[in-house]
N, C-alpha and C positions, 0 to 999 in steps of 0.2 A: 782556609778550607782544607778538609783532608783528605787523601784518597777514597775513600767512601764517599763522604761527600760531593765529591769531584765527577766522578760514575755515575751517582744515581741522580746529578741533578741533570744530569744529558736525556735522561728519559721521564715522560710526565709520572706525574706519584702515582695516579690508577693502575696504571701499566705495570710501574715497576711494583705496588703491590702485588697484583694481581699472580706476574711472575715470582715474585718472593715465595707468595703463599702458597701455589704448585711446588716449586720446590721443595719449602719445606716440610708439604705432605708427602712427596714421595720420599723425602729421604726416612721419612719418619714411620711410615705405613709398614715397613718389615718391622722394625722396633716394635711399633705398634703391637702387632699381632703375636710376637717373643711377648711382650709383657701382658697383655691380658691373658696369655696363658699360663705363663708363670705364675704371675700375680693372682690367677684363679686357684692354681695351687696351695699359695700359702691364705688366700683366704680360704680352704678347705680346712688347712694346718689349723687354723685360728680354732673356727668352727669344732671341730673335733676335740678343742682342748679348752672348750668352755666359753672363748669370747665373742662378742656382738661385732655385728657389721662395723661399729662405729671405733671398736676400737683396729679394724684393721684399715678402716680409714684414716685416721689419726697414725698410724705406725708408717703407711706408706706415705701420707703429705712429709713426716718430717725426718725418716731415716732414709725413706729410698735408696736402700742397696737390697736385692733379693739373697744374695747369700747370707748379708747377715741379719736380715727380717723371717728369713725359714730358720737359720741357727739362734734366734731369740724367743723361739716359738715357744720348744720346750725347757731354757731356762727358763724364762719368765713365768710356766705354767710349775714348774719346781721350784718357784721362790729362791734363785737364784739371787746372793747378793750381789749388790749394785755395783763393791769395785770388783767384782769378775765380770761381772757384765763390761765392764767400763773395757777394762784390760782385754777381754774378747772382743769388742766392736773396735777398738784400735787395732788388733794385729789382723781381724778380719779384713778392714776397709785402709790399712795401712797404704796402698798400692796409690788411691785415689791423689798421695800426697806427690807422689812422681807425676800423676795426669796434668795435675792443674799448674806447673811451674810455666810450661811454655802458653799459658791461657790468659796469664792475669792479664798484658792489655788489653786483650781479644773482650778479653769479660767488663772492664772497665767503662765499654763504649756502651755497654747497656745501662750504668749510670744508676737508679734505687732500685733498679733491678739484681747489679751486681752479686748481692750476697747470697739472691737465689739461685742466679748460673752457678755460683760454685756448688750447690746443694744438688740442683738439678744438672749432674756429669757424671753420670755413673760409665758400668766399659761402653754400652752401645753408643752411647751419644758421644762419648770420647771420640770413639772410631769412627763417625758419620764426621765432628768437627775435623780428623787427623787426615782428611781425604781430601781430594782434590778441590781445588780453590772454584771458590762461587763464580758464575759468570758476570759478564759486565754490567746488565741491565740487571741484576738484583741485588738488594739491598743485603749486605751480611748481616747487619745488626738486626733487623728484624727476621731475619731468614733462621737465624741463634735463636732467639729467642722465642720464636711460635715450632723450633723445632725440640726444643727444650719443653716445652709447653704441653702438646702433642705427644709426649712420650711418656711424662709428668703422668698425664690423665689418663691414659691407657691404663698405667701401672695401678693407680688409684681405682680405677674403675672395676679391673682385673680382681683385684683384691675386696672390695666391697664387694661383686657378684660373685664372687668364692664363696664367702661366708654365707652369703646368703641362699645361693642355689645351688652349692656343689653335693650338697647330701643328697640330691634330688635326682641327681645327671644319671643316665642307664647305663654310660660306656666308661670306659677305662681311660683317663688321660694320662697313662704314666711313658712318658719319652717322647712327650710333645713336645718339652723343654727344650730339647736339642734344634729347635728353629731361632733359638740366640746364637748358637753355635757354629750353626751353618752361614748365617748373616756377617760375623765375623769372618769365616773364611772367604765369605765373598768381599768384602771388605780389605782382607789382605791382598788380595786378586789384581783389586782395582788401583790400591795403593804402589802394586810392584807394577802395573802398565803404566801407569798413570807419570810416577816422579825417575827423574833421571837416575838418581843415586838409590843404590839398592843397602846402600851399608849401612842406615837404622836397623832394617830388615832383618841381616843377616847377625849383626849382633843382638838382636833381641832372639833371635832362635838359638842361635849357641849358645848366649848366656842365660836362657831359659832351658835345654837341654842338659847343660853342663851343669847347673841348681838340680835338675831335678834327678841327676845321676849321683850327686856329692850326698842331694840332703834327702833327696824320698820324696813323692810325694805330695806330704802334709806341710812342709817345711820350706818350699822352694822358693814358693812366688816373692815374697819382698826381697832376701837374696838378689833373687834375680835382677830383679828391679835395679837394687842397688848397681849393681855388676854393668846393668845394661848403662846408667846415669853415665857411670863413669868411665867407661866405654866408646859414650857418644860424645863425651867432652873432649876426653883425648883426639877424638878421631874429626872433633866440629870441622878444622884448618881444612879435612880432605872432600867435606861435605856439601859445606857450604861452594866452594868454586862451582861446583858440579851442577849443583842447583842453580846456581846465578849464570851458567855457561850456556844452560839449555834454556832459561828465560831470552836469555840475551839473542840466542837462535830463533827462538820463537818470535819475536819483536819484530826481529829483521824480516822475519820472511812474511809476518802480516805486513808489514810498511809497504817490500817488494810487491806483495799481490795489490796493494792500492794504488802503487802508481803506476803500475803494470794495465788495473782496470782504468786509470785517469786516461792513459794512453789511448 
């Protein structure tokens, strides 16, 4: 039996359902509402350059990344060939290749599901998995998977009532998109109270700073990435204690308050 295992059979399945599934609406509920706006967006984008609801459903079930389903809009609508397409949706979504290294067991516990968690990982749900650890009474694997699910569908939903009502709407939606933005920064927030060691953190800002002063721009993000990989490897020996110093404090001091209460 495995750690998962181990936790969730301590509490009845209703229960630990129950709890799973609040969780994993509230982690997913800002997501949520980032992506059907977004995703209303480029079903406008679709709309405007000819295509039917169904093809902007079909685009968001099987590419799901919004920057590079808004930058396919108008090649696709210019008859863009297919290896720039190819070679653009590689450098566009290249980043996603650094998300998923430290995921594959995490992902493996979802079992014929697997090959859709790697699909369904775009940044937000990166950063909801890259946060602090699940509590005792809920289930991770399903807590993944209906949060993947739930964010899925938004995006899909987002996109399908774009094309279909966005020619309709009175007001102006342009800079609503920035509540993905803002979720991230809260995200980061949580990540630097939350874990002991700050020195992912801080190499991921300089060596996304420092990309974006060398190369501009247009040009930074994988760079960076790369920079930041190798970075966190060098630097794993100073990391990892740090982490395992403050579990190991933690542990103790729940143990202390139990037999403190036995007492």
């Amino acid at each position: 039996m495995n750690d998962d295992q181990q936790y969730i059979s301590e509490y009845p399945a209703r229960k630990v359902t129950r709890k799973t599934f609040r969780l994993a609406f509230a982690n997913s509920l800002p997501i949520m509402f980032a992506y059907l706006v977004v995703g209303f967006t480029f079903g406008i984008m679709m709309y405007e350059n000819g295509f039917r609801w169904y093809h902007s459903m079909l685009s968001a079930m099987t590419i799901y990344s919004g920057s590079l389903q808004i930058a396919m809009v108008p090649m696709i609508a210019a008859r863009t060939p297919l290896p720039v397409m190819a070679v653009a949706s590689f450098l566009i979504n290249s980043r996603y290749m650094f998300y998923g290294i430290g995921f594959t067991q995490r992902f493996r516990k979802q079992g014929l599901l697997y090959p859709y968690m790697i699909i369904a990982f775009p940044d937000e749900v990166y950063g909801v998995f890259s946060g602090k650890p699940y509590p005792k009474d809920v289930d991770p694997v399903r807590c993944d998977r209906w949060t993947a699910f739930m964010c899925h569908g938004a995006w899909i939903s987002g996109s399908v009532l774009g094309t279909l009502f966005g020619n309709v709407l009175p007001f102006d939606l342009t800079g609503i998109d920035f509540a993905a933005t803002a979720m991230f920064v809260c995200i980061v927030i949580e990540q630097w109270m939350s874990f002991t060691s700050h020195l992912p953190l801080l190499v991921g800002i300089v060596s996304g700073l420092l990309c974006l002063f060398i190369l501009g721009p247009d040009n930074f993000i994988l760079p960076s990435l790369i920079l930041s990989l190798i970075l966190l490897l060098i630097l794993k020996s100073r990391i990892e204690p740090a982490s395992a110093s403050a579990e190991t404090t933690s542990t103790a001091g729940a143990a202390s308050g139990q037999e403190g209460g036995k007492a």
